[in-house]
C-alpha positions as CSV (number, residue, x, y, z in Angstrom):
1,X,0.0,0.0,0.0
2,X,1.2,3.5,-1.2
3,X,1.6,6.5,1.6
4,X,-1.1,8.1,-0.5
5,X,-3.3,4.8,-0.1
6,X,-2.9,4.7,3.8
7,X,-3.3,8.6,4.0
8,X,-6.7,7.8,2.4
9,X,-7.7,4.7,4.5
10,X,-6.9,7.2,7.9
11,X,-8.7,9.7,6.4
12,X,-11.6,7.9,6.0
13,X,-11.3,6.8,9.1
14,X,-10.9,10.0,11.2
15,X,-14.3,10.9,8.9
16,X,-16.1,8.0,10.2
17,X,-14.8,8.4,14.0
18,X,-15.8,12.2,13.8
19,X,-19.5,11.3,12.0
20,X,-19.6,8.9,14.8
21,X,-20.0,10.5,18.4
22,X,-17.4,8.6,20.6
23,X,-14.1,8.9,21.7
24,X,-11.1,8.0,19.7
25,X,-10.2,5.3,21.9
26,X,-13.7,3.7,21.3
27,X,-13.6,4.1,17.9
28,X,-10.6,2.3,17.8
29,X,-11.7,-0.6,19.8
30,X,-14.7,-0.8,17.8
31,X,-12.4,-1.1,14.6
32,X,-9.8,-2.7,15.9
33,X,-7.0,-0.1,15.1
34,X,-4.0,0.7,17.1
35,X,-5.1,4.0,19.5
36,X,-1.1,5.0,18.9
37,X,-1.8,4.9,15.0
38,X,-4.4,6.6,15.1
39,X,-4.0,9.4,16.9
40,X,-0.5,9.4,14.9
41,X,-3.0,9.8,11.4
42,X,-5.3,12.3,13.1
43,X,-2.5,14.7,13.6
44,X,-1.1,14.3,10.5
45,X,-4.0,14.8,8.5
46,X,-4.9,17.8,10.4
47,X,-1.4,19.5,10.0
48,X,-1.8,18.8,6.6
49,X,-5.3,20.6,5.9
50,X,-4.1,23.3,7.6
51,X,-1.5,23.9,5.2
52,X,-3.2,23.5,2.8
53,X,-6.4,26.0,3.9
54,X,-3.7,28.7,4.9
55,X,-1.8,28.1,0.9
56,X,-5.1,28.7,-0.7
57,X,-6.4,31.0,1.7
58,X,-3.6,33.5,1.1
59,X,-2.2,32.5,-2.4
60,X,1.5,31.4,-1.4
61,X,3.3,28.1,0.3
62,X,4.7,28.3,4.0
63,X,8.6,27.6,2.9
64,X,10.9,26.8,5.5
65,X,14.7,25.9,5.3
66,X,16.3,22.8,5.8
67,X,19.8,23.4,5.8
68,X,21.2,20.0,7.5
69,X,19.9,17.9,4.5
70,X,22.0,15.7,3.2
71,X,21.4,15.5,-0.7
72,X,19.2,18.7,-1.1
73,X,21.0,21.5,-3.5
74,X,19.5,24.1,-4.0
75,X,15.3,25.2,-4.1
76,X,12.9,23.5,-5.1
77,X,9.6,24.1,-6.8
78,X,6.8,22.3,-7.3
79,X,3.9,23.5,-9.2
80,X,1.1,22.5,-9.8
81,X,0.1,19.6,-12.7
82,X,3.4,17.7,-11.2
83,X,5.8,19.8,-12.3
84,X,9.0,20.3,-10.4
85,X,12.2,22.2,-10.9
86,X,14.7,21.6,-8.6
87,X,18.2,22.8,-8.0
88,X,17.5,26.3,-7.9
89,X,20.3,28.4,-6.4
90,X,21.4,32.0,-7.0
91,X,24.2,31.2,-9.4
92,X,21.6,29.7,-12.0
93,X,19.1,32.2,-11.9
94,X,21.1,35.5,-12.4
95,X,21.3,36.8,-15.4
96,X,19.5,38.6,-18.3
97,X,16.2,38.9,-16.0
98,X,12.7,40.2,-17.8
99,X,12.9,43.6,-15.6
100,X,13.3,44.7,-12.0
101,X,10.4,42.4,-11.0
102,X,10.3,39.8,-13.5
103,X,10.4,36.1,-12.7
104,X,13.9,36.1,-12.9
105,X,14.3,39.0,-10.0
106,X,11.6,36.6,-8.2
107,X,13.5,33.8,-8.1
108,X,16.4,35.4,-6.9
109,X,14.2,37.1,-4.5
110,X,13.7,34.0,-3.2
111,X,16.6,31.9,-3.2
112,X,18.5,35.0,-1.3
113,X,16.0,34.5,1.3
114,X,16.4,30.5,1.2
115,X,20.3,31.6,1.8
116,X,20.9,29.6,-1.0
């Protein structure tokens, strides 16, 4: 089973506990899932949808820096349709720009900030 396929199966679960009017721990019995897991799930899912209501609520991604990971260079972006451009650093994206605030001066913009 995917991560995608178990985020769904929790999902549906947390749905059914909330429709259902008792406690999480009875729920669980009653289904016989692991209290642990699913409070594990609930939490996830909820950090999740909150991300996601505050991106489309205000038009732009929370981005936050992960500077001790081994492997990462540069930014990346992901859009949306699936596309992603990765390795994104200030020395790739200087240049002949498309004016003082074209996507160019954007993405510079940002990777400054990244510290990258």
């Amino acid at each position: 089973m995917t991560r995608e396929e178990r985020a769904q199966v929790w999902q549906r679960h947390i749905t059914a506990w909330q429709a259902s009017g008792l406690s999480g721990l009875s729920y669980c019995k009653a289904h016989s899932l692991t209290y642990s897991r699913f409070v594990y799930w609930r939490r996830k899912l909820d950090a999740a949808q909150t991300a996601a209501d505050e991106c489309s609520a205000s038009g732009f991604a929370r981005v936050t820096s992960v500077s001790d990971a081994p492997g990462l260079l540069g930014l990346t972006v992901s859009l949306p349709g699936g596309v992603t451009i990765t390795g994104l650093d200030a020395g790739n994206i200087r240049g002949k720009g498309v004016g003082v605030n074209g996507p160019k001066a954007h993405l510079r913009k940002l990777a400054l900030r990244a510290g990258i």
